[in-house]
Steps between C-alpha positions, in 0.01 A plus 500: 500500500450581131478893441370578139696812353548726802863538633367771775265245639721190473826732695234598791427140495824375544619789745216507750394095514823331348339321207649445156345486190546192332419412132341148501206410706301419666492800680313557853436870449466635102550883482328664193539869382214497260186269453323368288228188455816339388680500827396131543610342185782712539649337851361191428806301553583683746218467778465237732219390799626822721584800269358806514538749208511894589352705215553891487280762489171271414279851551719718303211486205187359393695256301712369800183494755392250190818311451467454912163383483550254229785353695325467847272250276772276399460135618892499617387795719432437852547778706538872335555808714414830383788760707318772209904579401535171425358129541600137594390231305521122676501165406422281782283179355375422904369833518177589418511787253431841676552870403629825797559862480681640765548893500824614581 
């Protein structure tokens, strides 16, 4: 797991499901505290076939509901999952791209 700059997160993490955060990828699950159209390039290195990226508060603003938008189009992008107080991104290249919302 690869948490990007949030201790809280990354101690309820490790407390409740055992996992460490680790430093070099590839990571299966990519935690990130703030997005942006970036978020991509960003992990690059870091994704592989079955990650999933969770992205924080993608409806906090118009600019986020953008960002969120932009990166559900992504080639790399799969499967994305809108939770509203956050989303998953996937990258699964066998799976043929599709987009959820579930209300919580």
């Amino acid at each position: 797991i690869k948490i990007s700059k949030d201790f809280q997160i990354e101690n309820l993490i490790q407390k409740e499901f055992g996992l460490k955060a680790r430093q070099e990828g590839p990571f299966d699950l990519i935690y990130q505290h703030f997005s942006s159209v970036d978020v991509l390039s960003l992990h690059r290195e870091d994704i592989h076939n079955d990650s999933v990226i969770i992205i924080e508060n993608i409806h906090e603003n118009k600019d986020a509901r953008d960002i969120w938008e932009t990166l559900k189009q992504n080639e790399m992008i799969t499967v994305s999952i809108d939770l509203f107080y956050c989303g998953l991104l996937c990258f699964r290249e066998e799976q043929v791209k599709e987009h959820f919302k579930i209300r919580i």
